[in-house]
C-alpha positions as CSV (number, residue, x, y, z in Angstrom):
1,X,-40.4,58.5,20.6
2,X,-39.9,61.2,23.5
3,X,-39.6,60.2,27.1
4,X,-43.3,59.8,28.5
5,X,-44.2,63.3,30.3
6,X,-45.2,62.8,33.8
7,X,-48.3,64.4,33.8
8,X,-50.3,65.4,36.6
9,X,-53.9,65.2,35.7
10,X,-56.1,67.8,36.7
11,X,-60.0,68.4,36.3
12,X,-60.2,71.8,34.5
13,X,-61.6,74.5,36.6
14,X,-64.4,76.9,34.9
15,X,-64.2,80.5,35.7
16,X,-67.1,82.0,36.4
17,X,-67.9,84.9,34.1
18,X,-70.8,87.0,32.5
19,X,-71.0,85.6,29.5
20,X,-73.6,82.7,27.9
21,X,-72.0,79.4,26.8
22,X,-72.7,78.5,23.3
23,X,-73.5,74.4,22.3
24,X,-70.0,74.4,21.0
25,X,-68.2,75.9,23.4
26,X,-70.0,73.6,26.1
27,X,-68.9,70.9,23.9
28,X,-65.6,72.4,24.6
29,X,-65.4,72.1,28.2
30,X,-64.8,68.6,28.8
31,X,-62.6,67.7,32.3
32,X,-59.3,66.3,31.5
33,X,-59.0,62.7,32.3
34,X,-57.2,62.0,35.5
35,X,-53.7,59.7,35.1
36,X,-52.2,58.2,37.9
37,X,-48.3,59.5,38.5
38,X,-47.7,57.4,41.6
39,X,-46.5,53.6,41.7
40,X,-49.3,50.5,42.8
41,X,-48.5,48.9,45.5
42,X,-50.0,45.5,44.1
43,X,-49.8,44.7,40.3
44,X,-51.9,44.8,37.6
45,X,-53.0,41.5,37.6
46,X,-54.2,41.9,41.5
47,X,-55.9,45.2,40.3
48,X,-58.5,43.6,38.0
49,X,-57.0,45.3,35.2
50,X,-56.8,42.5,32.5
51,X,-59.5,42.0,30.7
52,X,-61.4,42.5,27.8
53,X,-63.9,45.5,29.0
54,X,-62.2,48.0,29.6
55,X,-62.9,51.8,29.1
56,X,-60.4,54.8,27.4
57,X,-60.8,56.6,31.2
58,X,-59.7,53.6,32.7
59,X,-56.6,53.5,30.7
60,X,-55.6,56.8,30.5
61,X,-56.0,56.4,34.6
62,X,-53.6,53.6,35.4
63,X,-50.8,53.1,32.3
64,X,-48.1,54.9,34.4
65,X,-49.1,53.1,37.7
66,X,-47.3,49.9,37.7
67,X,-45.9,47.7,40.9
68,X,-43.0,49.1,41.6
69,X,-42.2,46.5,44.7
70,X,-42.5,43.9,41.7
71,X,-40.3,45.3,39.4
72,X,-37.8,42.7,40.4
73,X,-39.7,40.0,40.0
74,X,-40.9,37.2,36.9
75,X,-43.9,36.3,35.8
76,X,-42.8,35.1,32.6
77,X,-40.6,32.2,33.0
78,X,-39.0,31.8,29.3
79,X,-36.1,34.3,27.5
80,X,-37.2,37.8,27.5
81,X,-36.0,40.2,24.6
82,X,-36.2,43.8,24.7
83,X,-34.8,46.3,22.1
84,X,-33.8,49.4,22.8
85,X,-33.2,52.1,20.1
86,X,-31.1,55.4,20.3
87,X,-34.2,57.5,19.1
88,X,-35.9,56.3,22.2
89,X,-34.9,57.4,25.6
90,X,-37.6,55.7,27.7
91,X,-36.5,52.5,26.2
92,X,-33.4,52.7,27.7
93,X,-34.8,53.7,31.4
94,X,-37.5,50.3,31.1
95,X,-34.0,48.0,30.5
96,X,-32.9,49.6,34.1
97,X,-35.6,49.9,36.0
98,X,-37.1,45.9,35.0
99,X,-34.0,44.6,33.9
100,X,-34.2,41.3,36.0
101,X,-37.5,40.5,33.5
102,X,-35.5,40.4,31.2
103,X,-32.9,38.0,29.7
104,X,-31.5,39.7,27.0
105,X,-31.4,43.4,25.9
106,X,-30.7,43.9,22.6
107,X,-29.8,48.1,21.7
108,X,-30.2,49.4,18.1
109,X,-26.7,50.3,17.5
110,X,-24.9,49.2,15.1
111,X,-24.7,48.2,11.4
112,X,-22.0,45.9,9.5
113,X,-21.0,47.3,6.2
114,X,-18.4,45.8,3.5
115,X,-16.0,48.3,2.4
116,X,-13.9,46.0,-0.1
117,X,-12.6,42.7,-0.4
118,X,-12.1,40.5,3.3
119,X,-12.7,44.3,4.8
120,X,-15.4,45.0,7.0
121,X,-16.7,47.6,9.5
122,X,-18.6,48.3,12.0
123,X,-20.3,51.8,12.4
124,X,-22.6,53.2,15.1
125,X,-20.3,52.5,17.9
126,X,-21.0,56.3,18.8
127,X,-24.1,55.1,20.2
128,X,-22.8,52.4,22.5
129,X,-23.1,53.7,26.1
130,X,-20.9,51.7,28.6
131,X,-22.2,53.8,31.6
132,X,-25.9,52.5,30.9
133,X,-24.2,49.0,30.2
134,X,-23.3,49.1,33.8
135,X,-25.8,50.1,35.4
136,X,-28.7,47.8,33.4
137,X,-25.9,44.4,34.3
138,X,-26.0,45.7,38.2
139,X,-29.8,45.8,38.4
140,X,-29.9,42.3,36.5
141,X,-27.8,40.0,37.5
142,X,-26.8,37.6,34.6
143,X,-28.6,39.6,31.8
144,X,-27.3,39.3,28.4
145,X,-26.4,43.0,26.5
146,X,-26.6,41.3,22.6
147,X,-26.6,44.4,20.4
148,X,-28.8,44.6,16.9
149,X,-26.3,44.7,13.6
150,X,-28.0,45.4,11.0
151,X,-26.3,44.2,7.3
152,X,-26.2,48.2,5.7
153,X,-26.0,48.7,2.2
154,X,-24.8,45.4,1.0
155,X,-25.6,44.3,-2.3
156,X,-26.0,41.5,-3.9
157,X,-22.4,41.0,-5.0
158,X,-21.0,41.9,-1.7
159,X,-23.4,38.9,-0.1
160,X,-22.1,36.5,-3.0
161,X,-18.4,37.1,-2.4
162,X,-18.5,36.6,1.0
163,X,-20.8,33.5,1.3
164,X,-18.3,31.9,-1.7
165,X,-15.5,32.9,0.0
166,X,-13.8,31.2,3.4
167,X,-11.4,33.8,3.3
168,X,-14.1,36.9,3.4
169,X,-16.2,35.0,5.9
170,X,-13.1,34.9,8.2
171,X,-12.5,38.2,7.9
172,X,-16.4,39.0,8.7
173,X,-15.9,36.6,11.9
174,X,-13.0,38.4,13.0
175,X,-14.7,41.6,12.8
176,X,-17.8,41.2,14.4
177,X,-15.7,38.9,17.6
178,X,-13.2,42.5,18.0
179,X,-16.0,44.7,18.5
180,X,-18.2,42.1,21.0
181,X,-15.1,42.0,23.0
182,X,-13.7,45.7,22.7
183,X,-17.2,47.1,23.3
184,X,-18.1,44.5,26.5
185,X,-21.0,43.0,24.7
186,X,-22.5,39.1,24.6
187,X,-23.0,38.9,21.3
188,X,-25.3,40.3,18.3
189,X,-28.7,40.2,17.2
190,X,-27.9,39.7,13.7
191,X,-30.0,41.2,11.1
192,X,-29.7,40.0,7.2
193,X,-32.3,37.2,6.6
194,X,-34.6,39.7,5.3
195,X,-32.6,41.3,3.1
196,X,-31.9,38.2,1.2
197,X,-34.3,36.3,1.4
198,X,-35.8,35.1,-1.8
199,X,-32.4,35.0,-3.4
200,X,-29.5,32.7,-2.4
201,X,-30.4,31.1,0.4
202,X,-27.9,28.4,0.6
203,X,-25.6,31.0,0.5
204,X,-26.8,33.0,3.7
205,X,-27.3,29.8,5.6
206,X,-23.4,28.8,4.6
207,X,-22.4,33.0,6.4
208,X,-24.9,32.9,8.9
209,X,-23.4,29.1,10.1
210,X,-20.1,30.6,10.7
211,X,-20.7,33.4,12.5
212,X,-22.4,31.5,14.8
213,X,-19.9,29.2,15.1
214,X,-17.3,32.2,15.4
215,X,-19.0,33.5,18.0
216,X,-19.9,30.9,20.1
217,X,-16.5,29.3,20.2
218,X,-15.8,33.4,21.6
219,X,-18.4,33.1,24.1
220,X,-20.5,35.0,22.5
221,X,-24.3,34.8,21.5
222,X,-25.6,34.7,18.3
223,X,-29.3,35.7,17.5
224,X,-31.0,35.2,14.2
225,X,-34.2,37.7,13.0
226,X,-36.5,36.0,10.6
227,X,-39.1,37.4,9.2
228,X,-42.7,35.9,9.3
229,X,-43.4,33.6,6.1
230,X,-46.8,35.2,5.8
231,X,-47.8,38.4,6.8
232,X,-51.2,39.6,7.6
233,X,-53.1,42.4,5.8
234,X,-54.6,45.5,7.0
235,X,-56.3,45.3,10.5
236,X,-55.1,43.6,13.6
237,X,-51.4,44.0,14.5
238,X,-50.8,40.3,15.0
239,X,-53.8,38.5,15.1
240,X,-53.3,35.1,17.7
241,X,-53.8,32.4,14.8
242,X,-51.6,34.2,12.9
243,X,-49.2,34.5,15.7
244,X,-49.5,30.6,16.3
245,X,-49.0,29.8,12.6
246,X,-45.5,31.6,12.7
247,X,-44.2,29.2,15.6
248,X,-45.7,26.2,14.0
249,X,-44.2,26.7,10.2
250,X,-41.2,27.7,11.3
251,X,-40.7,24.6,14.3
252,X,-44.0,22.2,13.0
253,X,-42.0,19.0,15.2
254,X,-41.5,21.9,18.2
255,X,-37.9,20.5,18.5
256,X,-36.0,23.8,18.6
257,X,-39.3,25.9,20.5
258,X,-36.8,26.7,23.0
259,X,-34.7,29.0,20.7
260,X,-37.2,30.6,19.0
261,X,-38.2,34.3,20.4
262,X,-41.7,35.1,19.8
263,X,-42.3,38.5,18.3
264,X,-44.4,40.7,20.5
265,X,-45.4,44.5,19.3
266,X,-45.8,47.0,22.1
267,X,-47.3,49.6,19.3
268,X,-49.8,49.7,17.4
269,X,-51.3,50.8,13.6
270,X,-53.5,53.7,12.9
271,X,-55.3,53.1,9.6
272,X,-57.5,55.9,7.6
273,X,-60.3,54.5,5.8
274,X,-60.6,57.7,3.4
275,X,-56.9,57.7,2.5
276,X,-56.4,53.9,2.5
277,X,-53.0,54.8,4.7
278,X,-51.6,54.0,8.1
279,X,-48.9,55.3,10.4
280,X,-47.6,53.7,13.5
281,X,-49.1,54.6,16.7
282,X,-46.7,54.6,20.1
283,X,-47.6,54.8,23.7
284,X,-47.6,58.8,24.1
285,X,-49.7,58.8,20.7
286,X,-51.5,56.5,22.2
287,X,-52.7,57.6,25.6
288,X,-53.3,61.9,23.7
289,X,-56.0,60.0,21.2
290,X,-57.9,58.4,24.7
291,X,-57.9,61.4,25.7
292,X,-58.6,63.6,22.8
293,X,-61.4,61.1,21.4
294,X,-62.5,59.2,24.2
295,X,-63.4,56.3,22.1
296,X,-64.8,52.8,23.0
297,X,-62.5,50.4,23.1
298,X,-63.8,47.2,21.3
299,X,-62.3,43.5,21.8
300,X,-61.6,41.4,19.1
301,X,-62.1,38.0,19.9
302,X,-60.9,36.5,16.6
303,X,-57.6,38.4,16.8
304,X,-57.6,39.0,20.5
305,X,-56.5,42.3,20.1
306,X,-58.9,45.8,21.3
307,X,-59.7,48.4,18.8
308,X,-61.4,51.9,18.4
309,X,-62.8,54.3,15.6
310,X,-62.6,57.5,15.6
311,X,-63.2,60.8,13.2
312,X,-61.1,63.6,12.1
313,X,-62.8,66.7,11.4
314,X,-60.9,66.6,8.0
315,X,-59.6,63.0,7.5
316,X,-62.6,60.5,7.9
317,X,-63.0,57.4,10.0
318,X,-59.8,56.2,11.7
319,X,-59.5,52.8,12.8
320,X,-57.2,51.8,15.5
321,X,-55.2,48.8,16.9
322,X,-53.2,49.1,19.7
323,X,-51.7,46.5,22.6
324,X,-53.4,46.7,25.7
325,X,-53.0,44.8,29.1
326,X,-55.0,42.0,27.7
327,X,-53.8,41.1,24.5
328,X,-50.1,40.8,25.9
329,X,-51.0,38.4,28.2
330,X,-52.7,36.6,26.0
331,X,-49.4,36.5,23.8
332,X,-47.6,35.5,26.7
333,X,-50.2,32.7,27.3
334,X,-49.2,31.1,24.0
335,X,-45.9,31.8,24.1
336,X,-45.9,29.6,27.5
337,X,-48.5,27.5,25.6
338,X,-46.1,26.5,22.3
339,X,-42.8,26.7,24.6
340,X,-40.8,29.9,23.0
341,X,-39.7,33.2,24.7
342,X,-40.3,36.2,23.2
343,X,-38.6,39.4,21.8
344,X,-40.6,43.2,22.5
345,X,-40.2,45.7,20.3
346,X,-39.4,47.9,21.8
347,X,-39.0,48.8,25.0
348,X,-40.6,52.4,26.0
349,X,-42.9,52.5,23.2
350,X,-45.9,50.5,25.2
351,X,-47.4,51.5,28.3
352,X,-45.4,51.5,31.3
353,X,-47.9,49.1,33.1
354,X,-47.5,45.8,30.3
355,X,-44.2,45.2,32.3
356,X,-46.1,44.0,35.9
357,X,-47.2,41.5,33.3
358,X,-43.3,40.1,32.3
């Protein structure tokens, strides 16, 4: 996902020659919708801009134009996670330019691998940047830089022998506090549940209990992904009830709501009805089919998310899902609602306005 293009929208100017327009070539001339390249002085909330009818135009018009006076400044008042990946440059501009909403940042760098017995290593350290580090902890006073490792190529066997092994879980602990304090960082995301799920789970829960105990007796953070129990089908991205559900099986006596990071997407799903396939849709992607299409945007009451059709010449009926102004806040409503904070992924893939929102 490239760095959004600041484009300066223009209305298309017809040149006047001797010639007769054909139906399609009228069909053809369509004026380019405007887009906004300045900052609003007032956010999007003060700009009647959440809500459920809204129009592609309208969109395309305002997603660059976000409060740049409140950049500084919360509305959300629980932990804030944003992850930033490598392949993402924008990403890594949002962490610095709204860095106080956020609490913790969390960079797609770095994967744990087990090269043999009670050895370990960490790779992807190419991608740490300290000068970025800097800069995002002097715009954000007291923000928390808690990189993503990711559990690479471990099999089976490797996750038995360390989990049956104090010796190898040492060593893993001993690894993972070098590189926090080497690299500067406050702790890891860690990444693993998934991969071993359905397996030995007394196991994982024995590994993942002393790295966090490693850690935190270092000072350092430690913070678990886990995966949804039930995932929903085709259609909406995260439909609320579905999003509610989450929170509720995993914390039904809400005595540990305060830990728990909500998942919130900022991209969305395009699915083909003809091919029965779909492929992820990001901001840029996003903001080219308004403007390609110019659909109407629909609101889904049941899974408070806003979608659109559309039609390839040669691919059939599309049918998109993708976040918009109002279906974030409505996430953030319920994260408020149930008591949890909430983890983006990731950052520069929505539209630049969701943050007036944070």
């Amino acid at each position: 996902m490239k760095l959004l293009l600041s484009v300066l929208g223009l209305a298309l100017a017809c040149h006047l020659v001797h010639a007769t327009l054909s139906k399609s070539d009228a069909k053809k001339e369509k004026k380019s919708l405007l887009e906004k390249t300045q900052h609003a002085d007032r956010p999007v909330q003060e700009r009647a801009l959440v809500r459920t009818d809204i129009r592609a135009e309208d969109v395309v018009l305002e997603h660059r134009s976000y409060c740049s006076a409140q950049a500084r400044e919360r509305h959300f008042d629980g932990a804030v996670l944003g992850y930033v990946t490598p392949w993402n440059s924008h990403g890594y501009d949002i962490a610095k330019t709204f860095g106080n909403k956020f609490t913790h940042v969390s960079p797609v760098w770095l994967q744990l691998k087990r090269r043999g017995r009670e050895m370990f290593e960490v790779t992807g350290l190419h991608d740490v940047d300290q000068g970025w580090m800097r800069a995002v902890r002097k715009n954000a006073k007291g923000l928390r830089i808690v990189p993503r490792l990711l559990f690479e190529d471990w099999t089976f066997d490797d996750f038995k022998s360390v989990s049956d092994s104090e010796d190898e879980v040492e060593e893993l602990t001993k690894t993972m506090v070098q590189v926090a304090k080497t690299q500067h960082l406050d702790g890891f995301v860690v990444e693993v549940w998934s991969q071993l799920l359905s397996q030995k789970q007394a196991g994982l829960v024995h590994m993942l209990t002393h790295i966090a105990e490693a850690l935190h007796q270092a000072r350092l953070l430690a913070i678990l992904v886990i995966p949804p129990s039930v995932t929903p089908g085709p259609g909406p991205n995260a439909p609320l009830s579905w999003v509610r559900a989450c929170v509720q099986v995993l914390d039904p006596k809400s005595k540990w709501r305060h830990k728990i990071l909500l998942g919130l997407n900022l991209y969305g799903m395009d699915y083909s009805a003809s091919r029965d396939a779909r492929e992820p849709v990001v901001g840029t992607r996003y903001i080219q089919m308004l403007k390609e299409h110019r659909p109407q945007l629909t609101w889904d009451s049941q899974a408070a998310e806003h979608v659109f059709e559309y039609k390839k010449s040669r691919g059939g009926r599309h049918v998109v899902f993708y976040p918009t102004l109002k279906s974030v806040q409505v996430r953030l409503d319920l994260a408020r609602e149930l008591g949890v904070g909430i983890s983006i992924w990731e950052l520069g893939q929505g539209l630049d306005y969701f943050y007036d929102l944070l």
